[in-house]
N, C-alpha and C positions, 0 to 999 in steps of 0.2 A: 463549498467544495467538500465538508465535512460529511454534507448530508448525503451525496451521491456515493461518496465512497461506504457509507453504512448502509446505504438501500445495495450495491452492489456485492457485499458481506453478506446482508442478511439473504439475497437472493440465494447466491449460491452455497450457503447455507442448509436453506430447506433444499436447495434441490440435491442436496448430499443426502441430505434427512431423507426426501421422499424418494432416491433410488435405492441407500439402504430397504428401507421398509420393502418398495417395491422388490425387491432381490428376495427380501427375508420373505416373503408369502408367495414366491414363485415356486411353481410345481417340480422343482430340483432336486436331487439326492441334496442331503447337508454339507458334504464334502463340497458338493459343485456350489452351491450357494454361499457357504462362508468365503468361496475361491472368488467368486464374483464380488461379495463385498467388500472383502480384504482390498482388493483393485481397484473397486470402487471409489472406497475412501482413501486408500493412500492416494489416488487421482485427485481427489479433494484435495488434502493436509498439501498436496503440490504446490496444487493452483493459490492456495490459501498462502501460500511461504511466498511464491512468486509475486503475489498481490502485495504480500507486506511490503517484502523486499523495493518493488518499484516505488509505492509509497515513502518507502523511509528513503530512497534516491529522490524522489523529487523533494522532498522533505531539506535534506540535504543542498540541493542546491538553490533552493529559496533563502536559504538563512544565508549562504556561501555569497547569494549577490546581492543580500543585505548588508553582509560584511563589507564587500564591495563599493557599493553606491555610500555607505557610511563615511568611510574611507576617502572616497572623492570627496564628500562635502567637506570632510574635516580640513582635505587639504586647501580646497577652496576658501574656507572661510578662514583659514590659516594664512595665505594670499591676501585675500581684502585686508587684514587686519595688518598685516607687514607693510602694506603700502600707506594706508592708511596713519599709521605712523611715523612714516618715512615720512610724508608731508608737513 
């Protein structure tokens, strides 16, 4: 899972890097070109916070239903061992 979320990083990555560049050598006044970029990449740094963000939610809830499933064994094995006593 590691490795999809880095291939889908690095993609959208370059494709920030090569609309940049692409922006920066279009036949624009500078004014219109920095304006394109600027939008550009804050459109990047978005997508890029959004991607964390969901990330670090799933992240979040994988530990949250390990807590969980933990939780239940301990009670279970909590159980066997009470009865197991009581005998």
């Amino acid at each position: 899972m590691k490795n999809i979320g880095g291939v889908i990083l690095g993609v959208a990555a370059a494709a920030a890097i090569g609309a940049a560049i692409g922006v920066a050598y279009a036949p624009n006044k500078g004014v219109v070109t920095r304006k394109k970029m600027k939008k550009k990449i804050n459109r990047a740094a978005s997508d890029l916070k959004d991607y964390v963000d969901e990330q670090k939610g799933l992240s979040l809830d994988k530990i949250n239903n390990l807590v969980e499933n933990g939780q239940e064994k301990v009670k279970e094995i909590s159980t066997s061992f009470s009865k197991k006593a009581a005998v």
